[in-house]
C-alpha positions as CSV (number, residue, x, y, z in Angstrom):
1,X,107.2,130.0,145.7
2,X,106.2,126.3,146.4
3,X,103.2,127.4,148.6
4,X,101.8,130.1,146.4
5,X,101.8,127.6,143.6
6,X,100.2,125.3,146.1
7,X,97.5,127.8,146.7
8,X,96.7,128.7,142.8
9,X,95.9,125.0,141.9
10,X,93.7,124.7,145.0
11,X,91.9,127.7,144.1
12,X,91.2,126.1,140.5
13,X,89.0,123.4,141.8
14,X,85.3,123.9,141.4
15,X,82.5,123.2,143.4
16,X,80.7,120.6,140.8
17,X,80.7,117.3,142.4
18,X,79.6,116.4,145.8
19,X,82.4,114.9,146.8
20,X,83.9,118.1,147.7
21,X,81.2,119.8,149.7
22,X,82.6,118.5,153.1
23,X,81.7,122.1,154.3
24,X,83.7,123.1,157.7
25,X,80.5,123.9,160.1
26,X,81.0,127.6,161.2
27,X,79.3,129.7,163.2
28,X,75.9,129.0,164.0
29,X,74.9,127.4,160.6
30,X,71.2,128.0,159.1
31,X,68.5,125.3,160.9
32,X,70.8,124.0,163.5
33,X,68.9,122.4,166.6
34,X,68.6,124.2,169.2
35,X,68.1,122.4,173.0
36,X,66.9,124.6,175.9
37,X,67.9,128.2,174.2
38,X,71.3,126.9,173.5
39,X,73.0,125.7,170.3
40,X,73.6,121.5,170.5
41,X,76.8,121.2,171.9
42,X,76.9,125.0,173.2
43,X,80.1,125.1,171.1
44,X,80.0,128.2,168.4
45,X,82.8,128.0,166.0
46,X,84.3,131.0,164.5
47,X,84.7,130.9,160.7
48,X,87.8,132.6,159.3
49,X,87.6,134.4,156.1
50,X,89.4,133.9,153.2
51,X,91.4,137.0,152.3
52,X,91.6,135.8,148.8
53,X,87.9,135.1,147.7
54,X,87.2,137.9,145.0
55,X,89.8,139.4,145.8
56,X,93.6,139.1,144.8
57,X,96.5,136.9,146.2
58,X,99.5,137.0,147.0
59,X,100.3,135.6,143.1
60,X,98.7,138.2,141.7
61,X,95.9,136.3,140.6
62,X,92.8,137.2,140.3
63,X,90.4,134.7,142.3
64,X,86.7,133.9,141.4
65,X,84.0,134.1,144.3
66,X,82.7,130.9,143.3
67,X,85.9,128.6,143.7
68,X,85.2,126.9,147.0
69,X,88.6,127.1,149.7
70,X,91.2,124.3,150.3
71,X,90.7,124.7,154.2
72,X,86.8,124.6,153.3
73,X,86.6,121.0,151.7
74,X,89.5,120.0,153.3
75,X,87.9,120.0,156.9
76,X,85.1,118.1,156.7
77,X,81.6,118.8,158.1
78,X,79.1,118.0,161.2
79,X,76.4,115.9,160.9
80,X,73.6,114.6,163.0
81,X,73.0,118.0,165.4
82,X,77.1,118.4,165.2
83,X,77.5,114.7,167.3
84,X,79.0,113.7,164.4
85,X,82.0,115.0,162.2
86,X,82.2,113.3,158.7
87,X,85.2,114.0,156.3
88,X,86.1,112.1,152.3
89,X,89.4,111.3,151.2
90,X,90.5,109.9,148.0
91,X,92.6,106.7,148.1
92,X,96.4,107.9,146.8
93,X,98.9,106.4,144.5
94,X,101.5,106.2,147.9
95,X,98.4,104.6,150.1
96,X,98.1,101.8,148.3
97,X,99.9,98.3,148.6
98,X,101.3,95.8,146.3
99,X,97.5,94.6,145.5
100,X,96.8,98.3,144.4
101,X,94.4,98.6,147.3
102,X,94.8,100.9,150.5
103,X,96.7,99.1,153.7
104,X,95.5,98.7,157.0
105,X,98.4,101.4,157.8
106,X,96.4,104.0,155.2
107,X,93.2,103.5,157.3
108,X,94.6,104.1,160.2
109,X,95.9,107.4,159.2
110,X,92.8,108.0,157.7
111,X,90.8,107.3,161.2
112,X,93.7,109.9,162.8
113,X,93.3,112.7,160.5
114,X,89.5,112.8,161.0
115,X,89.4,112.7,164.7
116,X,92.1,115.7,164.8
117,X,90.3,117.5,162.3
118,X,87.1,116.8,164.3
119,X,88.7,118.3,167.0
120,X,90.1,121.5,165.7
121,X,86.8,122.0,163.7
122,X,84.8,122.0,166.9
123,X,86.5,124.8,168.4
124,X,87.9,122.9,171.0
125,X,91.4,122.8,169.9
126,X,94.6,124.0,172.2
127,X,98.5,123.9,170.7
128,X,98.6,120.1,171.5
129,X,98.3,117.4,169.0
130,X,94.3,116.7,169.6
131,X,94.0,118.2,172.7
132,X,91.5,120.6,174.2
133,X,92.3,124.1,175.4
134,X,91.6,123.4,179.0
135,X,94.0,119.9,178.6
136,X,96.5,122.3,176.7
137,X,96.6,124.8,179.7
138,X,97.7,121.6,181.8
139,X,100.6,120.0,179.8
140,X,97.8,117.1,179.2
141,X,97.4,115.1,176.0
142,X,95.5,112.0,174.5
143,X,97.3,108.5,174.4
144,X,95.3,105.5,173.2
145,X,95.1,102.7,174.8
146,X,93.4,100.1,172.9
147,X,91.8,100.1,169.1
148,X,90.1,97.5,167.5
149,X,89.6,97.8,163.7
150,X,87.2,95.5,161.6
151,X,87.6,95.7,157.9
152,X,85.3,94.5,155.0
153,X,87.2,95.3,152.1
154,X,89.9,98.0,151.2
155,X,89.0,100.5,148.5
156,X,91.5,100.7,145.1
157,X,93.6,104.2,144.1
158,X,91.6,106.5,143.0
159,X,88.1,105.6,145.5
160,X,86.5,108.2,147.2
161,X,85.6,107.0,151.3
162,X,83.6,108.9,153.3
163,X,84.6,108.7,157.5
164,X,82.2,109.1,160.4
165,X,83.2,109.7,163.9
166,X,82.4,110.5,167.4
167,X,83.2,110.8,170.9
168,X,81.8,109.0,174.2
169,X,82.9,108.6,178.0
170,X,84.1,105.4,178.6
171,X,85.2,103.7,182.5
172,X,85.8,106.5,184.8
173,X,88.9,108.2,183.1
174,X,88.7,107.4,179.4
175,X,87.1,108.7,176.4
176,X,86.2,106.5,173.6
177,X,86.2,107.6,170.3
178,X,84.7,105.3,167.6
179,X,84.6,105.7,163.1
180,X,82.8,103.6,160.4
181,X,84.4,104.4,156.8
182,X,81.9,104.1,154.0
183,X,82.8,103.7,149.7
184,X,81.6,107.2,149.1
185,X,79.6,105.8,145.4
186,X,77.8,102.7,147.4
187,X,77.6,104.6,150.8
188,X,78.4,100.8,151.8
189,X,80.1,100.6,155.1
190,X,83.6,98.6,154.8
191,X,85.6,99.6,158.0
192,X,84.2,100.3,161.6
193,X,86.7,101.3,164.1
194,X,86.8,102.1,168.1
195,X,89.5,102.8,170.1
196,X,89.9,104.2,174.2
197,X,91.5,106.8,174.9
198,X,93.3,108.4,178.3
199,X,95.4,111.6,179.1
200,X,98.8,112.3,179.8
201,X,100.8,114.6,181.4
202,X,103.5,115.6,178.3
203,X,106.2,116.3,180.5
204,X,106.0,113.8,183.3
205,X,104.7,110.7,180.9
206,X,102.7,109.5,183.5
207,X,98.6,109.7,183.2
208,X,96.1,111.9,184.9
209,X,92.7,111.9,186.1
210,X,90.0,113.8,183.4
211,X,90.0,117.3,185.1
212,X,86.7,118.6,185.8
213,X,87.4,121.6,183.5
214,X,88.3,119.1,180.6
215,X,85.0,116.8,181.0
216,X,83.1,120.0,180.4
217,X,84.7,120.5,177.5
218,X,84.0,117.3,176.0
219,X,80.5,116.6,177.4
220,X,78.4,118.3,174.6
221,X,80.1,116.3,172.0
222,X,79.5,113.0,173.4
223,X,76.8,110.3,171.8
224,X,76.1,106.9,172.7
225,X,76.8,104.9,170.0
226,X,78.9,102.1,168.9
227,X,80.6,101.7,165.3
228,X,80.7,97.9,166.2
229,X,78.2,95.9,168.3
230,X,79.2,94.6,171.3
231,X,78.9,91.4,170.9
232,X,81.2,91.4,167.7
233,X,84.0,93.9,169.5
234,X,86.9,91.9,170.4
235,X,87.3,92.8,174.4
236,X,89.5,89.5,174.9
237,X,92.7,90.1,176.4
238,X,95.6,89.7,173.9
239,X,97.9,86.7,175.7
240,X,102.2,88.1,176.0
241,X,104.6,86.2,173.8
242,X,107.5,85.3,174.5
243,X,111.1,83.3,173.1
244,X,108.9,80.2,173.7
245,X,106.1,81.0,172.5
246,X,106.7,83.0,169.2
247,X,107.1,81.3,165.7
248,X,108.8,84.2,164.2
249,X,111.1,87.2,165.8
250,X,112.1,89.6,163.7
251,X,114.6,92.1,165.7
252,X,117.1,95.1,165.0
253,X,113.7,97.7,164.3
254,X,114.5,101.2,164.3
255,X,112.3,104.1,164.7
256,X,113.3,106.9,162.6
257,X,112.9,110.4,163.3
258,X,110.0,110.6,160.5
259,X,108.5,108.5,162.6
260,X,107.8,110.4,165.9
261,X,105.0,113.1,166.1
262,X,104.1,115.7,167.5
263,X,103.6,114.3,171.1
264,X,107.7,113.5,171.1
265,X,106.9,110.1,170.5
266,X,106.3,107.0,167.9
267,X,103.0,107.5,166.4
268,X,100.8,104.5,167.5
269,X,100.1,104.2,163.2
270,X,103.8,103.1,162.7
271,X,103.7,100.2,164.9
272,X,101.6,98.4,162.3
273,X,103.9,98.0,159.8
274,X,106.6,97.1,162.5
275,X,103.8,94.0,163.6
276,X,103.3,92.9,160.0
277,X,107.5,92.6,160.1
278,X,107.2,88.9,161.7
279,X,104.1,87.7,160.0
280,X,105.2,85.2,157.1
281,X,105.5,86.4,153.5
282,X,102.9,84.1,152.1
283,X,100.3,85.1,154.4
284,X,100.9,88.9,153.4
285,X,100.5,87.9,149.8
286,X,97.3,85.6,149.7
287,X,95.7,87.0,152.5
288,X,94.0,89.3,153.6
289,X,94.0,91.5,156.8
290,X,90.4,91.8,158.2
291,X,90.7,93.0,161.4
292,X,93.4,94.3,164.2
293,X,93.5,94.8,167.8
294,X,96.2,96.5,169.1
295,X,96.9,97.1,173.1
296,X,99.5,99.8,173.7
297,X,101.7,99.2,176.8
298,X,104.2,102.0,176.8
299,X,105.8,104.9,174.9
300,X,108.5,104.3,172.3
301,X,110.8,107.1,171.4
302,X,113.5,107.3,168.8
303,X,116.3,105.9,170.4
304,X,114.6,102.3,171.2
305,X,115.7,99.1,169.0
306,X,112.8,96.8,168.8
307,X,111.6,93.3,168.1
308,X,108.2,91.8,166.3
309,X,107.2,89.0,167.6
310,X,104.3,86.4,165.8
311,X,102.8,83.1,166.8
312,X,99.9,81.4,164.8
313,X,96.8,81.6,167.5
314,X,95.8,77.8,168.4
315,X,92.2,78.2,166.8
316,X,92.8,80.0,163.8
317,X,89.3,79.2,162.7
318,X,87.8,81.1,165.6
319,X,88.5,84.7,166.0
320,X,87.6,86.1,169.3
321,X,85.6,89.1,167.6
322,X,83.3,86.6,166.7
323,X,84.0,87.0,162.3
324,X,85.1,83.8,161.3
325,X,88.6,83.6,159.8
326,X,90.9,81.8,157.9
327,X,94.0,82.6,160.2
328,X,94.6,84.5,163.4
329,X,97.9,85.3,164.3
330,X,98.9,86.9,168.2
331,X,102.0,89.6,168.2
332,X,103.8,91.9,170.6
333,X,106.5,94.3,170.0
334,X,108.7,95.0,172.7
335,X,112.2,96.8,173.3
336,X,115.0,94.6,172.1
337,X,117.7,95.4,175.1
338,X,115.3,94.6,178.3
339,X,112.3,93.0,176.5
340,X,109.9,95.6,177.8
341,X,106.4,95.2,176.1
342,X,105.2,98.1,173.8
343,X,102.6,96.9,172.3
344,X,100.5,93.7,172.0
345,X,98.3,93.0,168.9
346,X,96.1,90.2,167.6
347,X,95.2,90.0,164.1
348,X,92.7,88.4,161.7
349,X,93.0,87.0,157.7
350,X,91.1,85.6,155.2
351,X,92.0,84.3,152.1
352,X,91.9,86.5,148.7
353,X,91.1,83.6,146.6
354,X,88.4,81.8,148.9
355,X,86.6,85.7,149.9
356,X,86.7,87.9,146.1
């Protein structure tokens, strides 16, 4: 009952504004490049038909031809000879914070849901969560290792942004995979994002060489290009905190079971809020977060009690990704019962009244 109801109000929604043509590339679509007698990428997607369009569903309505598909808008689109995979969102009532703005938690999710939807919409998804076929044949999945976000300003409830992102090799073994989110109205850019990524065997926990079959996989889809010049990425390596060390320790966090996903363990999005647990209540109220590092040590599954840990950085007035800001704060959250790290993570704010 709830899903067919689901479905009817989709299917109301008209294809006026722009905003919702983030059309799912299918197929070989009409003017697409083509390199050496071969379509870019070599990837052909195969579009799935709507039962319903002009046609009646399972609610006995009556659906017109012209109503464009959740699945369709919902997906997103390639851009840029398919390098590219751009997707919009609107800015939810339950994605915004106390300030009525989204969080650096929303974004986060925001940057996840477009790289698994670029994924699946290149054709290259197996039954993992964002992994390949070939890495789905060999228990593998994707872990991230390190993401650095740089935020300009966070759009209110009810703002349209528009995401870009795209995949290169990085080191040997890793993939990187890099977004820049733009206000939709201004096309102004207000959040660039990269992170590096490795596999994983799912069973075993331990990581594995990129398999020949898997590089070939990914290949076609990578462009070099970087969401955030190099000399303004923060590549500095986030110093461990300890009992000494830290000016706050907050302790007795528990993951929930809402929390884990579909790789059996914490989602690397939830350990943001669990940082922001130590940080002082003053500074989450006048300030605001402008960019986050994170460096992820180890797994963390249900069972685990954890602590936040947060020390003020000694130059607060020079942040190591070369934006000046008002405070920079160094964190780590690790296992409460042995102390073992899970993640480190370096932070940067500026001031709401000083930067309106």
């Amino acid at each position: 009952m709830a899903k067919a109801g689901f479905s009817c109000s989709w299917h109301m929604i008209t294809a006026k504004k722009r905003s919702f043509y983030a059309i799912a590339s299918a197929g070989n679509p009409p003017g697409l490049e083509m390199r050496n007698g071969k379509m870019v990428n070599g990837i052909h997607v195969k579009e799935t038909p709507s039962p319903y369009i002009g046609n009646t569903n399972p609610s006995g309505l009556v659906i017109d031809s012209n109503v464009v598909e959740p699945q369709t808008f919902l997906l997103g689109r390639f851009v840029e000879d398919r390098f590219v995979y751009r997707q919009t969102f609107s800015i939810r009532s339950y994605e915004i914070g106390p300030d009525k703005t989204a969080t650096m938690e929303t974004l986060m999710n925001l940057l996840q849901e477009t790289a698994l939807n670029h994924v699946t919409s290149s054709g290259l998804a197996g039954d993992g969560f964002g992994a390949t076929r070939e890495m789905s044949l060999r228990k593998l999945i994707w872990v991230v290792t390190r993401i650095h976000v740089q935020v300009e300003r966070y759009n209110c409830w009810g703002d349209v942004v528009e995401i870009d992102t795209w995949v290169d090799a990085t080191g040997k073994n890793g993939m990187r995979r890099d977004w820049i989110i733009r206000d939709y109205k201004t096309q102004e850019i207000i959040t660039r994002a990269t992170s590096t990524w490795v596999i994983m065997n799912r069973e075993t926990r331990k990581l594995s060489k990129i398999p020949g079959e898997v590089r070939e996989e990914l290949q076609p889809f990578y462009i070099n290009r970087l969401a955030i010049p190099a000399e303004h990425n923060d590549v500095e390596k986030i110093d461990k905190l300890t009992d000494e060390t830290a000016g706050r320790i907050q302790s007795g966090l528990a993951p929930r079971w809402s929390d884990m996903d579909a790789n059996q363990h914490v989602n690397n999005v939830k350990y943001i809020g669990w940082i922001l647990e130590s940080v002082p209540m003053h500074v989450l109220e006048h300030y605001n977060l402008t960019s986050m590092t994170l460096e992820y040590r180890r797994e963390c599954r249900q069972s685990s009690l954890l602590e936040s840990l947060t020390s003020t950085s000694e130059d607060s007035n020079s942040s190591s990704s070369n934006r000046k800001a008002d405070m920079e704060y160094t964190h780590l959250l690790r296992m409460q019962a042995d102390k073992a790290e899970i993640v480190r993570a370096r932070t940067d704010w500026k001031s709401k009244l000083k930067h309106k």
